[in-house]
Short mmCIF file of the C-alpha atoms (twelve columns), coordinates in Angstrom:
data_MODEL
# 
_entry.id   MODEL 
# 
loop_
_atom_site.group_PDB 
_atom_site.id 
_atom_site.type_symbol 
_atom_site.label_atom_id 
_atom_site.label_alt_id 
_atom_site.label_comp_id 
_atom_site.label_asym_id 
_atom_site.label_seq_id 
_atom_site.Cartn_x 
_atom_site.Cartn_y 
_atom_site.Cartn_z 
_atom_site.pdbx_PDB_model_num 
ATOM 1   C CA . UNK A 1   0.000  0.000  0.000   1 
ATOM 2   C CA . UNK A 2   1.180  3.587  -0.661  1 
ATOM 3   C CA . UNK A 3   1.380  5.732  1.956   1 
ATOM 4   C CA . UNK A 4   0.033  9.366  1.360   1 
ATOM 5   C CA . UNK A 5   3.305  11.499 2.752   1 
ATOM 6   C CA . UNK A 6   5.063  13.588 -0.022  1 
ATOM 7   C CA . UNK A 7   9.008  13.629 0.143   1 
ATOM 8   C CA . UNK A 8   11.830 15.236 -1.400  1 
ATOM 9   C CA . UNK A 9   14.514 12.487 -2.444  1 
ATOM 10  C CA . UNK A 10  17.740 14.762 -2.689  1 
ATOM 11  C CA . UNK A 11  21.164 13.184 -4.004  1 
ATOM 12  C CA . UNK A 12  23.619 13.944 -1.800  1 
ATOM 13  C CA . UNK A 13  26.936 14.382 -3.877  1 
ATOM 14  C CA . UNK A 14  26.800 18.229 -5.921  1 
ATOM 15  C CA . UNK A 15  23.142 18.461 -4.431  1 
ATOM 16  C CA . UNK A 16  23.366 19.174 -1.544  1 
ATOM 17  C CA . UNK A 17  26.967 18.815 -0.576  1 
ATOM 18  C CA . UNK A 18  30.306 19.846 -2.615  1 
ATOM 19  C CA . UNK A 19  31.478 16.540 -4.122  1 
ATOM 20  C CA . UNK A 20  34.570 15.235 -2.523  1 
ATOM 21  C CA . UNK A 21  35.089 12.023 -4.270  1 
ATOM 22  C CA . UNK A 22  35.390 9.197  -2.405  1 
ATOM 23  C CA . UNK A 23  34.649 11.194 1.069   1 
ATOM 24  C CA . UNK A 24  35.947 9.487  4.042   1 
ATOM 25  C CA . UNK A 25  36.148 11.959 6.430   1 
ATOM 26  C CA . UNK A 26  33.281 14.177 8.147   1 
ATOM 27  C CA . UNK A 27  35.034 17.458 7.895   1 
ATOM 28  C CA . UNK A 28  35.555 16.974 4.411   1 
ATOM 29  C CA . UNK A 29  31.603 17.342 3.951   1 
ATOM 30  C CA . UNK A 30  30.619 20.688 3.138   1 
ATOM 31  C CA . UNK A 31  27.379 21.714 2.007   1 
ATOM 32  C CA . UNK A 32  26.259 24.016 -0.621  1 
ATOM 33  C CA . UNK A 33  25.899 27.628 0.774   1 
ATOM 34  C CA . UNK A 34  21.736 27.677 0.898   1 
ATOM 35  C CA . UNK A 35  21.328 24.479 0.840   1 
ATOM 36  C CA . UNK A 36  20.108 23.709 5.163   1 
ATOM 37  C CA . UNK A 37  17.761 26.714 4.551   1 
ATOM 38  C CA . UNK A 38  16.385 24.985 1.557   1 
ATOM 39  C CA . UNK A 39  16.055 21.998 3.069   1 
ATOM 40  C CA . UNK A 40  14.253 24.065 6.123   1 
ATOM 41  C CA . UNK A 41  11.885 25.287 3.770   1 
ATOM 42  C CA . UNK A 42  11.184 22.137 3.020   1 
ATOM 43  C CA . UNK A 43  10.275 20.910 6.200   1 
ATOM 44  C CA . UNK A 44  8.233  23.657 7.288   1 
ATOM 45  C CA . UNK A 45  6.167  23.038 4.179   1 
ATOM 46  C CA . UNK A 46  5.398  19.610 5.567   1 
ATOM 47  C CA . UNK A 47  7.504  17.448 3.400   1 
ATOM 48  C CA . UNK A 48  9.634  13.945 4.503   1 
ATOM 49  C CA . UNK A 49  13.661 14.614 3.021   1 
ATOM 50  C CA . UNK A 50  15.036 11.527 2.602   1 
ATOM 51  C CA . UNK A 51  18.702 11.530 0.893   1 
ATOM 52  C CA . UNK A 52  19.543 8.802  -1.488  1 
ATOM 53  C CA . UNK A 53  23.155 8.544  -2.429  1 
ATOM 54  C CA . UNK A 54  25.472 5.893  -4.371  1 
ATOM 55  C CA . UNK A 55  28.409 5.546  -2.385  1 
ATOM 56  C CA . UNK A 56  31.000 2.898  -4.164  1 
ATOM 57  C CA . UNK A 57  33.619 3.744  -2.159  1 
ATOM 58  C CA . UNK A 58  32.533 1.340  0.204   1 
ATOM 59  C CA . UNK A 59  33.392 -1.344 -2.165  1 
ATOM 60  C CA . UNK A 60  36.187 0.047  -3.868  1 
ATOM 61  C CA . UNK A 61  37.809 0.374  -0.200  1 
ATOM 62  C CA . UNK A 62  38.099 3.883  0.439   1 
ATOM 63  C CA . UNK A 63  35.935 3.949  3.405   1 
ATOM 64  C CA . UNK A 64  33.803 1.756  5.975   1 
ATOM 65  C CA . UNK A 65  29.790 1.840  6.435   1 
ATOM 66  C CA . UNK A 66  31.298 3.203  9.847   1 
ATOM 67  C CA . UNK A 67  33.058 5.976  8.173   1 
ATOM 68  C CA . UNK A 68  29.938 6.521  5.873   1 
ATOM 69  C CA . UNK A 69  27.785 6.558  9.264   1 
ATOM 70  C CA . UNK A 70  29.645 9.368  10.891  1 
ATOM 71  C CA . UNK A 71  29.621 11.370 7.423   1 
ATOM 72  C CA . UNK A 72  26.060 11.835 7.402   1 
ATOM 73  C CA . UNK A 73  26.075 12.279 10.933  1 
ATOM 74  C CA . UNK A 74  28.551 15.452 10.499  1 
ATOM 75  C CA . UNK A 75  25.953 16.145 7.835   1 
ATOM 76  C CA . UNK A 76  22.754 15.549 9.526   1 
ATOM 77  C CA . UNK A 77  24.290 18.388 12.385  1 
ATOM 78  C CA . UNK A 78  25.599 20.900 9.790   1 
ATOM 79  C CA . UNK A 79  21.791 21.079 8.779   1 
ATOM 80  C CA . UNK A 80  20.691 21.285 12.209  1 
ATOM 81  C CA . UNK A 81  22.787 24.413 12.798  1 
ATOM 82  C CA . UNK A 82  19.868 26.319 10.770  1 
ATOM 83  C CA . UNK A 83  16.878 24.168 11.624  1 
ATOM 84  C CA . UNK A 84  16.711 21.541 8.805   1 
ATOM 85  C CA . UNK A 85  16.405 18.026 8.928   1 
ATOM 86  C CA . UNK A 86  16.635 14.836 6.950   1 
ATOM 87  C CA . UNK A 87  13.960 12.254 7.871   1 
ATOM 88  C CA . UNK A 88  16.019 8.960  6.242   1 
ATOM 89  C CA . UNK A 89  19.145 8.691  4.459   1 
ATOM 90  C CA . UNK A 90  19.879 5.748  1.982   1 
ATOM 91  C CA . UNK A 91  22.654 4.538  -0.201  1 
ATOM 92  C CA . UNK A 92  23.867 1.940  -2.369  1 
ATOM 93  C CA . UNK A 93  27.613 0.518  -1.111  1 
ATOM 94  C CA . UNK A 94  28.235 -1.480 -4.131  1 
ATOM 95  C CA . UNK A 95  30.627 -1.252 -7.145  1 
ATOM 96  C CA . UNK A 96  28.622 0.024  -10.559 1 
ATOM 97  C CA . UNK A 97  29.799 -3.189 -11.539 1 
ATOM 98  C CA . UNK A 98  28.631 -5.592 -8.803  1 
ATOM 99  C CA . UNK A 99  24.876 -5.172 -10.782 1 
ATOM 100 C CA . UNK A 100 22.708 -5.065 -7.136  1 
ATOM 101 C CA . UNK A 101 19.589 -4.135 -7.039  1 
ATOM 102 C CA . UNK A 102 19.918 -0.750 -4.873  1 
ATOM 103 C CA . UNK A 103 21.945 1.773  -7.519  1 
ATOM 104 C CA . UNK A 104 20.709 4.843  -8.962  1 
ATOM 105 C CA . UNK A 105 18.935 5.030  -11.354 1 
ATOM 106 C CA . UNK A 106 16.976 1.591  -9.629  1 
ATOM 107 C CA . UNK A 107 13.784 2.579  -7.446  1 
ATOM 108 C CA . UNK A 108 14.773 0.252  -5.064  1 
ATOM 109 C CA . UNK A 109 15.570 2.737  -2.551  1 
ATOM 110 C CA . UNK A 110 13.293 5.121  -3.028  1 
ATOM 111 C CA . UNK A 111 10.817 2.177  -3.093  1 
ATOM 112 C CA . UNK A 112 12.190 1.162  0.670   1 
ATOM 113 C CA . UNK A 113 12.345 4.708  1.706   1 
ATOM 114 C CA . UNK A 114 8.251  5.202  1.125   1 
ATOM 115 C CA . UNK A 115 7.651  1.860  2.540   1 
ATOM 116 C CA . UNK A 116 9.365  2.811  5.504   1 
ATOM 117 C CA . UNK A 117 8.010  5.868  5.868   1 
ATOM 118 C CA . UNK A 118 4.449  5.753  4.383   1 
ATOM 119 C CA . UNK A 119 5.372  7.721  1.399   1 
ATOM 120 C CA . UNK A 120 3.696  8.750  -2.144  1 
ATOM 121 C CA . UNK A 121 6.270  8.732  -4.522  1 
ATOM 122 C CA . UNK A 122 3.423  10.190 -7.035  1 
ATOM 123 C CA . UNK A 123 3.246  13.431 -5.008  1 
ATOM 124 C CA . UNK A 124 7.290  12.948 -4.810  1 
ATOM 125 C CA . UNK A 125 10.508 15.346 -5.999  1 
ATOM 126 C CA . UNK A 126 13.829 13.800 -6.775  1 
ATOM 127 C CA . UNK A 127 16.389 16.612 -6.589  1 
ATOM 128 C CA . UNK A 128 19.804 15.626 -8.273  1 
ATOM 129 C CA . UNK A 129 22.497 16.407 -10.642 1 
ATOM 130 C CA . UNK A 130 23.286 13.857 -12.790 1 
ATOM 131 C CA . UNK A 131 21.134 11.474 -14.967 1 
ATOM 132 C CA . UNK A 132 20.918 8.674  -13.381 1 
ATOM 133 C CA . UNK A 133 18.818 10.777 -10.673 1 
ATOM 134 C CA . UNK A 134 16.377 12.047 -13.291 1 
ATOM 135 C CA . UNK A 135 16.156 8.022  -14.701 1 
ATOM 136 C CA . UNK A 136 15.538 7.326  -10.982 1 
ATOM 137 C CA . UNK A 137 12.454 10.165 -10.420 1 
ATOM 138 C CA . UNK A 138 11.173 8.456  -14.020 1 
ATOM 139 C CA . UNK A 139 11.991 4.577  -12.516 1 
ATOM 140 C CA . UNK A 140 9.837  5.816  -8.978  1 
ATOM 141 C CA . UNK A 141 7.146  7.930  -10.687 1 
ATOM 142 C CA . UNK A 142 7.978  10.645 -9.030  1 
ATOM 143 C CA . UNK A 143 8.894  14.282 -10.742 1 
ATOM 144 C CA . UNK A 144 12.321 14.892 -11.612 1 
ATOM 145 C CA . UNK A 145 14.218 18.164 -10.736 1 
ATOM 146 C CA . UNK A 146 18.399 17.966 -12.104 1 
ATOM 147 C CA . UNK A 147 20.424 20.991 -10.661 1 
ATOM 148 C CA . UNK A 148 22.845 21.743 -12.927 1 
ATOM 149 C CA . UNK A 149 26.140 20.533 -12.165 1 
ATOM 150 C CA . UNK A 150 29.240 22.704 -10.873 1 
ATOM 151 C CA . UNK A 151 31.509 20.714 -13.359 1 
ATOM 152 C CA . UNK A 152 30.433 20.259 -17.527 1 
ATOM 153 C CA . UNK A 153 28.975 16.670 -17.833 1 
ATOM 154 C CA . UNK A 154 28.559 15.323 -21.025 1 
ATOM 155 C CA . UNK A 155 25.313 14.184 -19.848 1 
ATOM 156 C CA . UNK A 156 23.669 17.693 -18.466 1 
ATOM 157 C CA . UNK A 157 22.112 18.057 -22.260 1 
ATOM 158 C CA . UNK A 158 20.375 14.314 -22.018 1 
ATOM 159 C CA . UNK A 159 19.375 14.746 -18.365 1 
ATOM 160 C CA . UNK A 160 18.048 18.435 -19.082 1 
ATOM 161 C CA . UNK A 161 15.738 17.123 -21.797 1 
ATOM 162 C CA . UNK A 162 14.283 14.169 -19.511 1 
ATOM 163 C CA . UNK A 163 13.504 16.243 -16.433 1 
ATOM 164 C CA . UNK A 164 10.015 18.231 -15.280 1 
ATOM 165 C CA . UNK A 165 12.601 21.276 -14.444 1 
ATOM 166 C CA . UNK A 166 16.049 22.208 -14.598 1 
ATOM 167 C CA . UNK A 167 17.274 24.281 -11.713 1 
ATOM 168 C CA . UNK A 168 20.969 26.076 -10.824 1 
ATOM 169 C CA . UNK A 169 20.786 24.715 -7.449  1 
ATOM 170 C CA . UNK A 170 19.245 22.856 -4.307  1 
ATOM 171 C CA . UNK A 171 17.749 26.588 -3.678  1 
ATOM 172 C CA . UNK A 172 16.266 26.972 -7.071  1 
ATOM 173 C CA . UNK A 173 14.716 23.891 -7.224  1 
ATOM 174 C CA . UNK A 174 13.378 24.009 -4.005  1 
ATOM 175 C CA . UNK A 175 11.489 27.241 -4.885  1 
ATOM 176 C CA . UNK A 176 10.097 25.214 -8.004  1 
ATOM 177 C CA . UNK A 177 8.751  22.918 -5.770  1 
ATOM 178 C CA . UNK A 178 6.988  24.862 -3.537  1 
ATOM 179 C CA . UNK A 179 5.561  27.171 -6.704  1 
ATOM 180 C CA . UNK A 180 3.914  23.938 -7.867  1 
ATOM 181 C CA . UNK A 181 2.834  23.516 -4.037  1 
ATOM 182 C CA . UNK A 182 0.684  26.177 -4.627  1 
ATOM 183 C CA . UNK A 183 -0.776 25.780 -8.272  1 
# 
């Protein structure tokens, strides 16, 4: 059964935080300037913020599910310095090779995420920057917002043309969604 809750899914990596590939330390994770107030303005308009990331560093070895842990935990307080929170956080550990079930662009997370948390991916956003997030809003039903990337990808062009609306950042896009909150 669907739940009824409407959620922002928000990639984590040049979404909401400055990419630092392979991350394995919390002070490395920085996020965008704007980006806890967005997500603020998300929660005070009622909606669940669940982050779904692909984080193959796990498997290539650069870092532990320990390491990955207290990441998001550095993260999860960075956003409570302005008020913001994230309601669930998922990610994929595996190598783009290993073929699992849980990588972007695969619902499978998002899928878990609104079965754990009685959501409707229908009435659902998924914010990100790179294709595979705007397959994944397509893969979930859900709309798909891409924020334009701080590096030229190849891909932007493809990804533009697939998604409901093409924003500059996690800012931007957030005021999209609330505009169509109100339409």
């Amino acid at each position: 059964m669907e739940g009824i809750r409407k959620a922002v899914f928000i990639d984590r990596d040049d979404t909401l935080c400055i990419d630092v590939p392979y991350c394995r330390d919390p002070k490395d994770l920085r996020l965008f300037p704007g980006a806890g107030e967005a997500v603020k303005k998300l929660n005070d308009a009622g909606f669940i913020i669940v982050i779904i990331t692909n984080q193959s560093g796990i498997a290539r070895g650069y870092l532990t599910e320990e390491d990955l842990a207290q990441i998001h935990e550095k993260m999860k307080k960075d956003l409570e310095k302005v008020g913001a929170r994230v309601d669930g956080i998922y990610y994929c550990p595996h190598h783009p090779n290993d073929k699992c079930d849980c990588r972007k662009p695969s619902p499978f997370m998002v899928q878990k995420a609104a079965q754990d948390l009685g959501l409707s991916l229908e009435r659902s956003y998924v914010v990100g920057d790179r294709l595979m997030d705007v397959q994944l809003a397509r893969n979930a039903n859900s709309k798909a917002i891409l924020v334009k990337p701080p590096h030229p990808l190849e891909e932007f062009k493809e990804a533009a043309k697939n998604a409901d609306h093409v924003s500059i950042n996690l800012t931007d896009a957030v005021d999209w969604i609330l505009a169509q909150q109100n339409k």
